[in-house]
N, C-alpha and C positions, 0 to 999 in steps of 0.2 A: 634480678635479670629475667627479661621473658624467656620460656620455652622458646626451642629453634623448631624448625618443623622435621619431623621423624617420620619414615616411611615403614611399618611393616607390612611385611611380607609371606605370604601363606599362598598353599595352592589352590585355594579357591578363592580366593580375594586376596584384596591389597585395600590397605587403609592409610589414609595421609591425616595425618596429626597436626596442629602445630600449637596446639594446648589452648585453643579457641573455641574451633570446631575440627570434627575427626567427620573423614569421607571415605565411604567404606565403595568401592567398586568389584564387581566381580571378574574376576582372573581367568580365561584371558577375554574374556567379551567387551569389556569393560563398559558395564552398565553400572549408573549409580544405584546401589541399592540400599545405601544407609547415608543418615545425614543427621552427626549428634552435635545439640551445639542446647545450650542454655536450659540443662537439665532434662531437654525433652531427647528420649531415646532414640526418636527418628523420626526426621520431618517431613521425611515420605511415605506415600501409605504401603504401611508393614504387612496390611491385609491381602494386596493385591501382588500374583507372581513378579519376582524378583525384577526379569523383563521388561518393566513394564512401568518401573519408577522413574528411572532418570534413565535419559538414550537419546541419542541421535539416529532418526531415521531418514528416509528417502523414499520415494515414488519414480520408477523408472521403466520403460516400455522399451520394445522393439523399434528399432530406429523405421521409418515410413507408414509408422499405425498414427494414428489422430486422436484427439482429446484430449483431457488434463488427466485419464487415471492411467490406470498402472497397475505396476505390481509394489506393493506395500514391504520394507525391506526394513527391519531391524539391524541397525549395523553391527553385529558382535565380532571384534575382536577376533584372532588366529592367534595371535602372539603379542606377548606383552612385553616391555623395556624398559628400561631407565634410563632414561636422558639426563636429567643435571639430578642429582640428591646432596645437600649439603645443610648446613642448620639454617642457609638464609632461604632456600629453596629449592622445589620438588615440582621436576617435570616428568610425568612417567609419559608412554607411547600404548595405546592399543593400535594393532594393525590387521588389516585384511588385504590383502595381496590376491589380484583376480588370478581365480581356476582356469583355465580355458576348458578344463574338463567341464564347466560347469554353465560354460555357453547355453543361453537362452532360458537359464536359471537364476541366474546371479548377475549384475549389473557388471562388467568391463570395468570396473576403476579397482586402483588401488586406493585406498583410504587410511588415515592415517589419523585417531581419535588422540588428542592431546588434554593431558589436565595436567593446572598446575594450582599450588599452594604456597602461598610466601610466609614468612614471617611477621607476626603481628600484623596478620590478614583476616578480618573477616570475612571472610568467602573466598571462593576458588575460583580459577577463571579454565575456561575449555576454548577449545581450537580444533580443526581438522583439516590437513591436506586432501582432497580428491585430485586424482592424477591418472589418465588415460591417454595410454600410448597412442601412436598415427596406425600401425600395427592391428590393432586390436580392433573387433568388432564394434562400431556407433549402435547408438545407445538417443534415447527421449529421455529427458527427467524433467519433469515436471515440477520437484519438488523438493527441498531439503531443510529439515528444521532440528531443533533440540525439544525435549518435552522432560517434562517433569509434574509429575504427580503426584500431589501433596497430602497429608492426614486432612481424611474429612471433618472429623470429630474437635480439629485445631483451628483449620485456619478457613475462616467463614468472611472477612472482609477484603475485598478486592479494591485495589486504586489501579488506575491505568492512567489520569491523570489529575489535576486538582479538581475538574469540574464534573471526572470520571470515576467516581469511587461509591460505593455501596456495599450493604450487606449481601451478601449471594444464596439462593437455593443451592436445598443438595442436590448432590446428585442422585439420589432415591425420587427426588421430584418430577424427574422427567419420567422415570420407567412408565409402563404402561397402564397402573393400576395407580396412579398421582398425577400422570401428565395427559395432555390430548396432543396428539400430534398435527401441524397445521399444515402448511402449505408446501416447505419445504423441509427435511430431516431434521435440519439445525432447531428448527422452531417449535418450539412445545409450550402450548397454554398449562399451566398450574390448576392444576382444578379440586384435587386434596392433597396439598404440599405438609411434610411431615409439620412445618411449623406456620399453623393458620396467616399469618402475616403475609406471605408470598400468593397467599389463592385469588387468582384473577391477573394475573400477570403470565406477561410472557419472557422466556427463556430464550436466548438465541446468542450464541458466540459470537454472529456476526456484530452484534450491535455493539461489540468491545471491540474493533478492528480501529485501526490505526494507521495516520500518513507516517511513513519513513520520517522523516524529518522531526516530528512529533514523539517519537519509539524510540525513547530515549532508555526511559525506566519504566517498569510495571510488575506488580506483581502481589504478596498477601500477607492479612496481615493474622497473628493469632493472639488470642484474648488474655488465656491461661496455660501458662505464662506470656509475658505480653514479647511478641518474635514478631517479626518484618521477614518474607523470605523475598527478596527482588534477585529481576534481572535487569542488568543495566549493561548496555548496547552501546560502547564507547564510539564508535564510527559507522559511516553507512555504506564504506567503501566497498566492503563483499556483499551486501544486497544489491537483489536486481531491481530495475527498474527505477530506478531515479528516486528523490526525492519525496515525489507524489505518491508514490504506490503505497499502497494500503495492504497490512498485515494484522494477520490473527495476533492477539496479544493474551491476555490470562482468560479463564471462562470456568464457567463448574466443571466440579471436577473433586476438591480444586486442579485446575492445569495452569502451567507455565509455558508459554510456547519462547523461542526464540525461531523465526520463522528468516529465511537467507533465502531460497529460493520456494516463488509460488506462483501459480496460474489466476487466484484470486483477485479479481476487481477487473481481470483483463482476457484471461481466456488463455486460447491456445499460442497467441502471438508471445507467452511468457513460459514457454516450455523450451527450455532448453533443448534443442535437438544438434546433435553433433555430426557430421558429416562422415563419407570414407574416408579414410586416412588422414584425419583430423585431429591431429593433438590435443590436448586440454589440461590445465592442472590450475587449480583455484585453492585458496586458503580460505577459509569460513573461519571467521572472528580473528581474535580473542574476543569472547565475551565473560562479563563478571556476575556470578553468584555470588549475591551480598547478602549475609545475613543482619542483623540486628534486634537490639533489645532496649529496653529504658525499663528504670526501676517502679513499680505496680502503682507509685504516686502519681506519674505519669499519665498525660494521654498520650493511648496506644496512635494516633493520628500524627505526634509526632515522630513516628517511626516513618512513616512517607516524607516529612520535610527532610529528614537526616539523610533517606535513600536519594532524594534529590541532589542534595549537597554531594553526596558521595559520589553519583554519576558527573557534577560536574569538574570531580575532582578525575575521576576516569578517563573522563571527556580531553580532559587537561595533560593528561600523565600517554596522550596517543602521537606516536604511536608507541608502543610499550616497547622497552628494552629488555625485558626480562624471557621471552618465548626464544627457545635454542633451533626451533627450527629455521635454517638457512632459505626458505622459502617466505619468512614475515623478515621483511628488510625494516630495519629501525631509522630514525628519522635521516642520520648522516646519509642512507643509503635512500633519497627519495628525493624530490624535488619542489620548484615551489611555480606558480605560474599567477603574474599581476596584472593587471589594467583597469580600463576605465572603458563602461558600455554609455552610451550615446543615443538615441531615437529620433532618425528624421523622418518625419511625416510634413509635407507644405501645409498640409490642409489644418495641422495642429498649430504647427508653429512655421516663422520664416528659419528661425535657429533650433540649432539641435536640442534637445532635453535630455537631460542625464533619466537615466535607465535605474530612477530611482527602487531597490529593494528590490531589484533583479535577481533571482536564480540563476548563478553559473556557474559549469560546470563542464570536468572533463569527463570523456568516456570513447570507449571504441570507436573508431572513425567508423560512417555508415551515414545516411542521407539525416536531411533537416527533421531533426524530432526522433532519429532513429532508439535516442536514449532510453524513451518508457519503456523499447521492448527490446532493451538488452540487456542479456540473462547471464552471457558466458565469460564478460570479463571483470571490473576494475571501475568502479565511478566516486567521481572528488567535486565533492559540492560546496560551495559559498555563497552567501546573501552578500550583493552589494551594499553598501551604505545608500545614503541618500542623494547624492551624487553622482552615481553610479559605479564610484571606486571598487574591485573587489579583487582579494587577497585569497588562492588556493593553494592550501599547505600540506606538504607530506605525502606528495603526490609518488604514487611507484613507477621506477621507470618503464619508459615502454612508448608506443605513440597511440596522439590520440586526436577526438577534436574536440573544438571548445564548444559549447553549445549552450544556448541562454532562453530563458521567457521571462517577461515581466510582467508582473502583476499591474491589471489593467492595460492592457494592452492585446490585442489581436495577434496569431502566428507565433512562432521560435524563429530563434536566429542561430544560426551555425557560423563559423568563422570560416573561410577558406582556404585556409593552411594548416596543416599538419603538424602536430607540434608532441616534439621529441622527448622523452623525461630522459635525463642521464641522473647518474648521483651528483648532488648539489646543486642541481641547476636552481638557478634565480632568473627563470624569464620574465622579463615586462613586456607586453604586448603592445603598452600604449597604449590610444585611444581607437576604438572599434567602434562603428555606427553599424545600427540596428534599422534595415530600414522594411518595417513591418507590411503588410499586404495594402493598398491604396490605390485604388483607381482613379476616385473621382471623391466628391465633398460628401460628408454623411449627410443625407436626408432626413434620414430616425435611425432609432439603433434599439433594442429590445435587451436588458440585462447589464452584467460587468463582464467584459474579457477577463475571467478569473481562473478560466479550466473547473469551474464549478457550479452547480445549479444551486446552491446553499442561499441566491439573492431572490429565487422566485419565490412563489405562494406553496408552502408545504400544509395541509389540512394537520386539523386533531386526526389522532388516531381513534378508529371505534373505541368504543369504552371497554367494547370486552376484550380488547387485545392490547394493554397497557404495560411500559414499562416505567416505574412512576420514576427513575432517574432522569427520563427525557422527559415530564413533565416539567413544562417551562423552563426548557434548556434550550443552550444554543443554537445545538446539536439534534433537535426536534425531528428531523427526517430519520433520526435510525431506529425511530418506534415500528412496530411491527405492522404491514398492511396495509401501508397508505395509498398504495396503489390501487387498491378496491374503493378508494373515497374518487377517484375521479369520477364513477359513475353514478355517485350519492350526489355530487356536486352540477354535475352534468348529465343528467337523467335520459333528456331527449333529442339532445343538441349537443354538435361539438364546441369547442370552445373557441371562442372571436375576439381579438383584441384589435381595437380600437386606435391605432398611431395618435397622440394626442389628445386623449382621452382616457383610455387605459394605465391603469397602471401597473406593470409589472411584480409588482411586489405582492399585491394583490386579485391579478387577476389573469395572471401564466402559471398555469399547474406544473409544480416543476418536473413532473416525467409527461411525457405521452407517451400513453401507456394505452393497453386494448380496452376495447369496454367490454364488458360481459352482458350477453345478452339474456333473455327471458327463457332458454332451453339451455341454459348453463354452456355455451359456445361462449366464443368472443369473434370480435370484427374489427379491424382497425379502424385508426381515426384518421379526421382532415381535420383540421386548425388552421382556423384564418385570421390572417394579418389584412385589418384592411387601412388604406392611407388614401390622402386626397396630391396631387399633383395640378397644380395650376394649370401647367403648360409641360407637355412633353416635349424634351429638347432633342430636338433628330440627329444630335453632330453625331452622336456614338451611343454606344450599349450606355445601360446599364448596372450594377455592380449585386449580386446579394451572396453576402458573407454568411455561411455557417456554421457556426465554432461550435462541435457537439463534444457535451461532458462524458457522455458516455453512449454505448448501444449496443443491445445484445438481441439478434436472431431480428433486426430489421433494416426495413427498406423504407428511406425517407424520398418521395416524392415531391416534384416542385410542381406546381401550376399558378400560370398569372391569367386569372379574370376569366379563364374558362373550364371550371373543375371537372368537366363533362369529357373534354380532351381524351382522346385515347394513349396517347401519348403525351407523357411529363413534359418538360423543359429541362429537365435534369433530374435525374436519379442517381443514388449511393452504392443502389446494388443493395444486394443482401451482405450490411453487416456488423460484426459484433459479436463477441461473446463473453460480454464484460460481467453480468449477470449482477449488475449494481442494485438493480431496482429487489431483487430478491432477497439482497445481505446489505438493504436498509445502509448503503454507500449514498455518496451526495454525486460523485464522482467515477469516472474510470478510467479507458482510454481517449485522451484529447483527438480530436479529430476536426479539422478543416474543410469546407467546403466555399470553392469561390463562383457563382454560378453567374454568369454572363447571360442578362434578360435584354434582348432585343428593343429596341425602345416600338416598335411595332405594336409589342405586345402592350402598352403603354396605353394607357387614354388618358388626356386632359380631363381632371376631376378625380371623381371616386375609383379605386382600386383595390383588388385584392390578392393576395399572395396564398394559395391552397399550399399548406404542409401536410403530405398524407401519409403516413406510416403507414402500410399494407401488411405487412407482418404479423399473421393470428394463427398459427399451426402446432399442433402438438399439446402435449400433456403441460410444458410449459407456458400456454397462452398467457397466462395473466400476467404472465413476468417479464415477458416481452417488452420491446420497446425502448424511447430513447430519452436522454437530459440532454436540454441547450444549455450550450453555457454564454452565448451573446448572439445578437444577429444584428446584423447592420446593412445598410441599404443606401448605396452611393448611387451619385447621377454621374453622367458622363465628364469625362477629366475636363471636357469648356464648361460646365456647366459653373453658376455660381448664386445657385442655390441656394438659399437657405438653411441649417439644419434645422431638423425638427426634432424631437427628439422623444424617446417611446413613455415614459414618463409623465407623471404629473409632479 
């Protein structure tokens, strides 16, 4: 018969057994500082202060200060408890309970660090209440993750997914005397890496970041003896920002991140800021620490298929029954929400089109799209079928709105009714029509409505900034630098595309980006779109749709047919602080723009549409700038047009 799991107990730590693996926390902070499991003493690193291995921290400012930093905040523990102990199962509590002595010190929440261990469990799983009274001083927080720090000397192979796995630099590669430092912190060229194989390549966390949706499992693997150490991310319900949002995942170190709230790929619009007298209290996870092993006959490789299976066995077993805190409500305590999305557009079809492999989802009511930048509550997501049927399950009570995008297609949709979770509810909605942005008949159209630039022209990267994983990979944009090839590419001219001639795939740089000039400044760019129009139809305007993937620290400028104009036809403003193009993102904040062109401006024949990004200021110039993710170009709603379309 297995061991059951056994808890002791000392005053400087506590260790959880269950004849597997033993997890040794420190008493009452409760930081992981040991992790014994398949002969290896401990599969964190033993070298580095105790602090510093396994923790959950935080990033949290003065409420009405700006930016994504902060103050850097180790959670440790005040006091320590025991919630469930029995041979099937072991929950203990670390806590910290806010000072008010400690105002403008210490972050306003109470917190509340949860582990548990089961019985014939490979790995542990953790949880944490944050809880802020209406009372209590507001607070920013920017930021909230789990980290883990692994034996360097162990564990050297990284997967983040099947087509994302490779051997890793150490971390001695980056210091100063093995790395060069490049453009931004994250980035260090190799140049005498302890083991000659890695020199000439580049290091960067960023380029392991990850869609929500995707961030399921990741984490490392070790040789001798051959251990799997994963974290596996059973739901995306306490992450912010939706689906799309992209998080840090494992990187040298080695590290393990479990990342729940961050500013990354979007900026300040992802910083939690809490209000006066603003209540708050959030659950982060359960998430699972899975260990694993196979016998030395073994490829170590299959320790990633197994951690897969495992997550979908995670994935399957959510929401858990087993966490005793009355703040994770189990499935009977949640609800369910059905129906069916729909897309009328006349100009596609006479009949509706199912909402084929639609994103939908609930989340805190707030305007159309509000979803990417909310941070502070609760989001339930499902892919439609093909059809557009789609089933959301296990949803917490509370209200919310329903909100959707589909893939290929222009805009989000929101629903306009408010819709209630109580326990057990089973709502059908029924049939919802989606009826996306449409004025008039496409003309031409440039790219996929995808919320991604991933279909444009992405260059090689220089030779001497290589990550040879992204060598002829998908995923080709997360190589280091490619933002400095637009000016290799386009030396003395900006870039012109052709409506009907051009081909997108080939010949749309997928950022506009600044150029660099010859006294090491930069200048923004104009990019033209030019098209021919037979006949300008006078009934009404004209339509140009601009769906941007991302933009950080600019200003997109419109002009039609006369760039010299002192004034646009439409400007964005200054903005963005997505900083995709710098952490080698394809993506960031989606953004719409529907710009009404006078048909005035119009001439029968040849035309041009001036995109100008103005934006070149600061020590960040190079990183500046923006990703389309479609543009499209309607005539007037009589108009009956032609499409043309941007392509060959």
């Amino acid at each position: 018969m297995s061991q059951g799991v056994i808890l002791h107990i000392e005053d400087s730590h506590v260790v959880m057994d269950n004849g597997i693996l033993q997890v040794k926390l420190s008493n009452p902070d409760g930081i992981v500082t040991e992790i014994k499991y398949n002969g290896i003493d401990n599969l964190l690193d033993g070298l580095d202060e105790e602090v510093n291995r396994g923790y959950w921290d935080l990033v949290w400012s003065e409420a009405g200060s700006t930016g994504t930093t902060g103050t850097f905040d180790v959670i440790k523990g005040t006091s320590f408890k025991v919630i469930v102990e029995s041979e099937e199962q072991i929950e203990i509590s670390f806590t910290r309970l806010w000072d008010p002595s400690l105002q403008g010190k210490q972050v306003s929440l109470n917190i509340d660090k949860r582990f548990i261990m089961l019985r014939n469990s490979s790995g542990f799983y953790t949880y944490a209440i944050y809880e802020h009274l209406k009372e209590w001083p507001p607070f920013n927080l920017p930021q909230t993750r789990i980290v883990f720090k692994l034996r360097k000397d162990k564990f050297h192979y990284m997967a983040v997914a099947d087509n994302r796995q490779r051997y890793m630099p150490l971390p001695d590669d980056r210091l100063p005397e093995r790395g060069e430092p490049l453009a931004t912190p994250e980035a260090v060229l190799l140049v005498n890496p302890v083991e000659p194989e890695f020199k000439g390549e580049v290091d960067d966390k960023y380029q392991y970041s990850c869609e929500n949706k995707d961030l399921r499992v990741h984490g490392w693997i070790c040789k001798d003896p051959t251990v799997g150490f994963w974290q596996i991310t059973p739901s995306n319900e306490f992450r912010s920002g939706g689906l799309s949002k992209q998080n840090l995942t494992s990187h040298v170190g080695p590290y393990n991140l479990a990342m729940f709230l961050s500013a990354h790929y979007a900026g300040e619009d992802l910083v939690l800021k809490l209000k006066p007298d603003e209540p708050w209290k959030k659950v982060f996870g359960p998430i699972f620490m899975y260990l694993n092993s196979v016998s030395d006959e073994n490829d170590p490789l299959h320790l990633w298929e197994d951690a897969k299976n495992q997550m979908m066995i995670e994935v399957e077993s959510w929401p858990y029954n087993f966490p005793a805190s009355e703040d994770f409500p189990p499935a009977d305590q949640r609800g369910r929400v059905s129906g069916r999305l729909q897309i009328r557009d006349r100009y596609l079809s006479d009949r509706s089109i199912s909402a084929s492999y639609a994103y939908v989802g609930l989340a805190p009511p707030g305007d159309v799209g509000s979803w990417q930048r909310e941070c502070k509550g609760y989001q339930f997501w499902a892919t439609a079928d093909a059809d557009g049927y789609f089933s959301i399950n296990n949803i917490r009570c509370g209200s919310y709105n329903l909100y959707a995008w589909v893939p290929g297609v222009i805009g989000d949709y929101q629903h306009d009714v408010f819709i209630t979770i109580t326990a057990g509810c089973d709502i059908d909605l029924g049939g919802l029509v989606f009826e996306p942005p449409r004025d008039g008949p496409t003309l031409w159209e440039i790219g996929i409505p995808d919320r991604s630039a991933a279909e444009f022209y992405i260059p090689d990267p220089d030779p001497k900034y290589i990550n040879k994983l992204y060598v002829n990979h998908p995923d080709r944009f997360r190589q280091y630098g490619l933002w400095e090839r637009y000016a290799d590419l386009y030396p003395d001219n900006d870039l012109v595309y052709t409506v009907g001639v051009s081909d997108y795939r080939k010949d749309w740089f997928f950022a506009q980006v600044t150029r660099k000039l010859s006294d090491d400044t930069y200048q923004g760019t104009t990019w033209q779109i030019k098209f021919k129009l037979d006949l300008v139809d006078p009934s009404g305007s004209y339509t140009l749709r601009l769906a941007l993937a991302t933009a950080h620290i600019s200003e997109l400028q419109v002009r039609v047919n006369d760039p010299k104009t002192s004034s646009p036809l439409f400007s964005t403003g200054v903005i963005g602080h997505d900083n995709t193009i710098a952490r080698h993102g394809i993506h960031g904040l989606y953004r719409l723009y529907n710009v009404e062109v006078p048909f005035t401006q119009l001439v029968d024949g040849n035309n041009t549409i001036f995109l100008t990004q103005t934006m070149a200021s600061g020590d960040a110039s190079a990183l500046q700038g923006i990703m389309y993710d479609y543009i499209r170009f309607e005539g007037p709603s009589s108009s009956n047009s032609k499409k043309q379309t941007g392509f060959v």
